[in-house]
VOGU-3710 file (C-alpha; in Angstrom, 3 decimals, decimal comma):
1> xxxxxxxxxx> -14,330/8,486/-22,037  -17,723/7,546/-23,188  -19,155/8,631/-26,762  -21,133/11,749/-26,528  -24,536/10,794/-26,554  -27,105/13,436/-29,031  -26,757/16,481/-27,104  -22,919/17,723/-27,205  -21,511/20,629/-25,978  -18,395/23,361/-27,383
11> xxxxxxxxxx> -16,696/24,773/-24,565  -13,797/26,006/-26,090  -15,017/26,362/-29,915  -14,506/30,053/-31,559  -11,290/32,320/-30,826  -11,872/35,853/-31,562  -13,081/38,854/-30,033  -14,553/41,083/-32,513  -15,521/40,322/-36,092  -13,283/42,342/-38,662
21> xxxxxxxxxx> -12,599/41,834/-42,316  -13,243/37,924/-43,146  -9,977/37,272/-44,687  -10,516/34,485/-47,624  -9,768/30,887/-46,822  -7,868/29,611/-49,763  -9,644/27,177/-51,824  -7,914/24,214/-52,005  -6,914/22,721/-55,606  -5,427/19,076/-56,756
31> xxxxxxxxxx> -1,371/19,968/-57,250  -0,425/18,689/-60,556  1,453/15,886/-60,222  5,122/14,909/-61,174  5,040/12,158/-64,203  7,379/9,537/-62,108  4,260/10,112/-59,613  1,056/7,917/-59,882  -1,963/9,921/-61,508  -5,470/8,963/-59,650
41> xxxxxxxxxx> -8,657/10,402/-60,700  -10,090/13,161/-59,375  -30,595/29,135/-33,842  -27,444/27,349/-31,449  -26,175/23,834/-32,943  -25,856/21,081/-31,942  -21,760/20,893/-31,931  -18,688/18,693/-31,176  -17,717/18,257/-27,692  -14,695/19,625/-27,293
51> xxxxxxxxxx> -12,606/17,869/-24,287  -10,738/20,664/-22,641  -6,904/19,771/-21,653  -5,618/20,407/-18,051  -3,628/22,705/-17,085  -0,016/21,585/-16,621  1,607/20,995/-13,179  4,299/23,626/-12,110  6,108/21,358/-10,369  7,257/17,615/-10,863
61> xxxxxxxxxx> 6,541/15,204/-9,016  9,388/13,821/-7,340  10,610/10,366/-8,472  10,315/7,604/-5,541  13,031/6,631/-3,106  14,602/3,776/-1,990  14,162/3,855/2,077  17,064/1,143/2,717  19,425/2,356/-0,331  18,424/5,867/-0,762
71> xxxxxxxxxx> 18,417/5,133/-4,605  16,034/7,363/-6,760  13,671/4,663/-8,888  13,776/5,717/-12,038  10,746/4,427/-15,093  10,608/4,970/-18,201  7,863/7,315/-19,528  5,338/5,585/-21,697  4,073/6,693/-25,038  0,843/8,936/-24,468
81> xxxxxxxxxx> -0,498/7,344/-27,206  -0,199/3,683/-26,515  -2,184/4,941/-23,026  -4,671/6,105/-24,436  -5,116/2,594/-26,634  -4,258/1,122/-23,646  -7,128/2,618/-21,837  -9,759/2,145/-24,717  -8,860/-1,452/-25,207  -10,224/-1,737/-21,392
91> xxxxxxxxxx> -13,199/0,820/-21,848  -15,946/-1,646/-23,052  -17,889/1,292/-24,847  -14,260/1,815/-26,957  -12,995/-1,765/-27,675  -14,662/-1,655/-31,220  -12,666/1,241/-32,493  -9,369/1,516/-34,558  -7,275/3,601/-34,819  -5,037/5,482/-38,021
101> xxxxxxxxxx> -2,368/8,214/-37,357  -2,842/11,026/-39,813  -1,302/14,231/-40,505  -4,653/16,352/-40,510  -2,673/19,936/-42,120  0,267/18,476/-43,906  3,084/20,273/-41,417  5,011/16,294/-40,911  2,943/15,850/-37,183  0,659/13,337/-37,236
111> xxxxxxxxxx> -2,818/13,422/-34,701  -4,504/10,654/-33,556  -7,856/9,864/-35,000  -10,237/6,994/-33,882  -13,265/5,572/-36,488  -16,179/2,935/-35,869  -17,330/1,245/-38,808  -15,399/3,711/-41,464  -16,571/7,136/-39,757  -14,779/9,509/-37,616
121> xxxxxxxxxx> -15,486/9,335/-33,760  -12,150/11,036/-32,255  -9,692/13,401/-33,110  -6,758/14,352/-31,134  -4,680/17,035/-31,575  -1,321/17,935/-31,376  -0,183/20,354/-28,360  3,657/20,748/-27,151  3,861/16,999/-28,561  1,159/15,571/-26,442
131> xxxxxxxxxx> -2,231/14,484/-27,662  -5,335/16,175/-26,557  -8,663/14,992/-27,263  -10,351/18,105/-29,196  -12,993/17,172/-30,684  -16,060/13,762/-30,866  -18,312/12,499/-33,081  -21,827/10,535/-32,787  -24,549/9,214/-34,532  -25,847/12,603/-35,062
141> xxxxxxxxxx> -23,093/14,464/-35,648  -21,031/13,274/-38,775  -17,198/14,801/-38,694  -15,953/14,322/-42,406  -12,066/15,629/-42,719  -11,052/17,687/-45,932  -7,397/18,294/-46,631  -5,363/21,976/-45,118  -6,636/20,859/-41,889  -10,428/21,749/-42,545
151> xxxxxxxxxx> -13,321/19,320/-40,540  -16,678/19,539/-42,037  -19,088/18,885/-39,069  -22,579/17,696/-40,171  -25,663/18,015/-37,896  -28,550/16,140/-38,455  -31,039/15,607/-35,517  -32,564/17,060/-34,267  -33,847/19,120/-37,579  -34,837/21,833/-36,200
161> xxxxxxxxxx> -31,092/22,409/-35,369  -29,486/20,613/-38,653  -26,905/22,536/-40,026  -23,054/22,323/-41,665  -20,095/24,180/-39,644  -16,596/24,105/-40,347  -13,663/24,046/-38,396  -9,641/25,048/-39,229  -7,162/22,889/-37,360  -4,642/25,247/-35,267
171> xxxxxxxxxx> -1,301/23,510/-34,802  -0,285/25,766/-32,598  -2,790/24,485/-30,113  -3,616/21,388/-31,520  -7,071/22,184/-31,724  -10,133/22,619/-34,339  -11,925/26,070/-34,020  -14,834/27,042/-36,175  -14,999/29,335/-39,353  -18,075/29,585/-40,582
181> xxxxxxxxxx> -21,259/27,541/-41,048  -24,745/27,071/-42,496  -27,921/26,733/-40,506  -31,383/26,341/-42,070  -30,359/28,487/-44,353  -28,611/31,088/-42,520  -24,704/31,705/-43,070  -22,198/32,525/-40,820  -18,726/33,039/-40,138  -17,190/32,506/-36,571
191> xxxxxxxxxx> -14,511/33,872/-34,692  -12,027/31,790/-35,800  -12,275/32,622/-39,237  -10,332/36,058/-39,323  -8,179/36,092/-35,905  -6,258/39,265/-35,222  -2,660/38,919/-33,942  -3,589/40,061/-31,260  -6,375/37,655/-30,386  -3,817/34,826/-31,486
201> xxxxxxxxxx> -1,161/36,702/-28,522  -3,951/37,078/-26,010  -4,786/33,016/-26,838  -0,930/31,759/-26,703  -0,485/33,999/-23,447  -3,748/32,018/-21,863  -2,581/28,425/-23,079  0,291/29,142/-21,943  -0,121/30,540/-18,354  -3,343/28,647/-17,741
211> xxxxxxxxxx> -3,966/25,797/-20,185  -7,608/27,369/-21,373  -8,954/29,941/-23,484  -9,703/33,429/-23,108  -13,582/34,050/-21,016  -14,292/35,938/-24,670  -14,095/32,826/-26,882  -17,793/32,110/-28,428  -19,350/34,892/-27,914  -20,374/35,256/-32,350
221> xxxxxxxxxx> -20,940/35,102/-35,341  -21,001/37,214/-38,669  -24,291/36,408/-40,524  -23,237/36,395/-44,400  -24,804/36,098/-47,652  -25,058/32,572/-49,285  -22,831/33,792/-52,047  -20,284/34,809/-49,517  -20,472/31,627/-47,716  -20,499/29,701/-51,276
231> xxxxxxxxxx> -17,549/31,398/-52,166  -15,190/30,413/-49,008  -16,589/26,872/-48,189  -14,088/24,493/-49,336  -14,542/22,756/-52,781  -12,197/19,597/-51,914  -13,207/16,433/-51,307  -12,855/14,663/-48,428  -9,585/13,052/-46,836  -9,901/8,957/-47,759
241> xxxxxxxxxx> -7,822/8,157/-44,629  -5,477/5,238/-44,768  -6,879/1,791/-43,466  -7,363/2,034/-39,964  -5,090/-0,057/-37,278  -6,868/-2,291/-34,463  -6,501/-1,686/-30,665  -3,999/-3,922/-30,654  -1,760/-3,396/-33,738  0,833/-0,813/-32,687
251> xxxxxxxxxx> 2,446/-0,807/-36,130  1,572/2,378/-37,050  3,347/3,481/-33,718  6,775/2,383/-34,384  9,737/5,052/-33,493  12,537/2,827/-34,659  12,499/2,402/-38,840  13,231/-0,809/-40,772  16,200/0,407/-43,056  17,164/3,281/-44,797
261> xxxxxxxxxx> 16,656/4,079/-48,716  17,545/6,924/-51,200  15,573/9,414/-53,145  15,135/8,014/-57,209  13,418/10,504/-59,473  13,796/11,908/-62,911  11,936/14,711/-61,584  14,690/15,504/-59,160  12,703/14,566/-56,214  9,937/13,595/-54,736
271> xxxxxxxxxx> 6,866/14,084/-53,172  6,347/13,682/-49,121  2,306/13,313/-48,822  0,146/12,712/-46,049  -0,845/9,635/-47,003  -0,683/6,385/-49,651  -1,624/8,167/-52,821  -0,928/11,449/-54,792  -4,601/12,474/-53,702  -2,835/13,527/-50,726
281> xxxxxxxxxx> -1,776/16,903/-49,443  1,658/17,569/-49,954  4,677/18,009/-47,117  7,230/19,070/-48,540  9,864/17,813/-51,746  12,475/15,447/-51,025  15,527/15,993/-53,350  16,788/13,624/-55,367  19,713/11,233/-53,512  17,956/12,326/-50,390
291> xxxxxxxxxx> 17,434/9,871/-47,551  14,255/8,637/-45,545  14,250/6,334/-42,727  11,649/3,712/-44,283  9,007/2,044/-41,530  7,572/-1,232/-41,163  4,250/0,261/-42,358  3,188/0,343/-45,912  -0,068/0,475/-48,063  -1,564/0,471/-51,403
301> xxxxxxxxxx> -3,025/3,429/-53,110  -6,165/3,092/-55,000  -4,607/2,316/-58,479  -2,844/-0,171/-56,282  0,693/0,994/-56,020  3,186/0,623/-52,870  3,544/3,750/-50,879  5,774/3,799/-47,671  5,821/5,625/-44,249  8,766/7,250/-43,838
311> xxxxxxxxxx> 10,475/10,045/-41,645  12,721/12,564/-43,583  15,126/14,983/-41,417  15,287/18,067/-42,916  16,678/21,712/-41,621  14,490/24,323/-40,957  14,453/28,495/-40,240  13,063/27,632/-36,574  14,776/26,640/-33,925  16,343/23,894/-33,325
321> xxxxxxxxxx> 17,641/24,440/-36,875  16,079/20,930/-38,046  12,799/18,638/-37,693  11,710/15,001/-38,790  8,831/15,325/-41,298  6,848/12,162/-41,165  4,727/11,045/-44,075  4,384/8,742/-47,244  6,417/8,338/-50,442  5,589/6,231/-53,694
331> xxxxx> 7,991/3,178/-53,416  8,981/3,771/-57,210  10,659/6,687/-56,572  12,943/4,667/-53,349  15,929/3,291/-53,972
//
């Protein structure tokens, strides 16, 4: 898929259908950190595209058979994610990008995200374990990712429409939908910004039935004052991401872990982030005498220490009764 050239369009970019109370947005704050931890320093826009996903077959497609021996040939399903490397490493307009999984709202999923020369082009989501393309970048359209799932989408040609909107990651549907923004200095919040439950039903009974949104979604926005708008915008800085991976280098893609290692903290245990560094949103804790399965990948945080990908299995009130977290731990506190 080509990158969007200056005019992009949102076709599936607000989810509600009548404004009610805006409900704050938490601000988000730097967790003070454990002592065995590392301590670092502290008019209509112009929007994303947003790629819409297809709807999914009803029926599967029968696997083919052998005339002669009437055997059924069976192949192995390949990872949707080396595909879609696969496919950019042949687009000529793609080649140039890398790639970095990141867990964009610390729940131990990771998404997809591509960059070109240090920025943010791509994002996929997350839906029913696939990756959907949601949401692309270009030279006039910054995307800059904040942590609690929160993309910061900067406009800036042409001026007449430059402007800041915001968008809140939904896991559920592995998509970014908008919140609120500022436009020449107007101040809005969107749809998505105080969903009813039942707007989030009517949405999970249309994803589900027919893979798109409800006709209703975009239809508008809450003008606010700036001191409203000041008040909700995030205060965080952005998400440094982790070096990003080449085409090529499926490292950060590896299901099978190097070796196993134990949970060492005086604190009891220890941190699961989404990334190399305690600037990172937290997972969850890991106790102490706890087990990860340690990867091949590894990285330095900005003071320089050794952080480790790792998957921890861990029980949970949802069914199946357990989940692998993925994520990063300091390797001081690995044994």
């Amino acid at each position: 898929m080509m990158i969007v050239a200056a005019t992009l369009c949102a076709s599936v970019l607000c989810a509600c259908k009548e404004a009610s109370g805006a409900a704050d947005v938490p601000e988000v704050s730097a967790e003070t950190e454990i002592k065995s931890e590392e301590t670092e320093g502290s008019q209509t826009q112009e929007e994303p595209e947003i790629v819409e996903p297809e709807a999914e077959k009803t029926k599967e497609e029968a696997p083919a058979q052998d005339e002669e021996t009437g055997s059924v040939e069976t192949t192995e399903e390949s990872d949707p994610i080396e595909k879609i490397l696969d496919s950019y490493m042949e687009d000529p307009e793609k080649q140039d990008l890398k790639y970095v999984m990141f867990d964009v709202n610390a729940d131990g999923i990771e998404e997809l995200i591509f960059t070109r020369q240090g920025r943010i082009v791509e994002i996929y989501g997350t839906r029913a374990g696939k990756p959907q393309l949601t949401v692309v970048g270009n030279d006039n359209i910054e995307l800059v990712l904040h942590p609690k799932g929160m993309l910061e989408v900067k406009i800036k040609e042409p001026s007449e429409l430059s402007g800041t909107k915001w968008y809140q990651y939904f896991p559920d549907w592995g998509d970014f939908l908008p919140v609120f923004e500022e436009s020449q200095g107007e101040y809005y919040t969107c749809c998505a910004y105080d969903l009813s439950e039942d707007s989030i039903k009517e949405i999970n009974g249309f994803l589900k039935d027919g893979g798109d949104y409800p006709v209703w979604i975009g239809e508008w926005d809450d003008m606010i004052s700036q001191k409203e708008y000041d008040s909700i915008v995030p205060k965080s800085d952005p998400v440094n991401l982790p070096e990003a991976d080449s085409l090529s280098n499926r490292d950060s893609l590896e299901t099978l872990p190097e070796y196993l290692e134990y949970v060492k903290s005086p604190d009891g245990y220890a941190n699961l982030r989404t990334g190399p560094g305690t600037e990172y949103d937290v997972i969850c804790k890991v106790p102490t005498d706890h087990d990860v399965d340690v990867y091949k990948k590894s990285a330095l945080s900005k003071s320089g220490k050794s952080w480790h990908k790792v998957a921890y299995f861990t029980e949970t009130d949802s069914e199946p009764g357990y989940e692998w977290l993925t994520g990063w731990i300091s390797e001081s506190q690995l044994d």
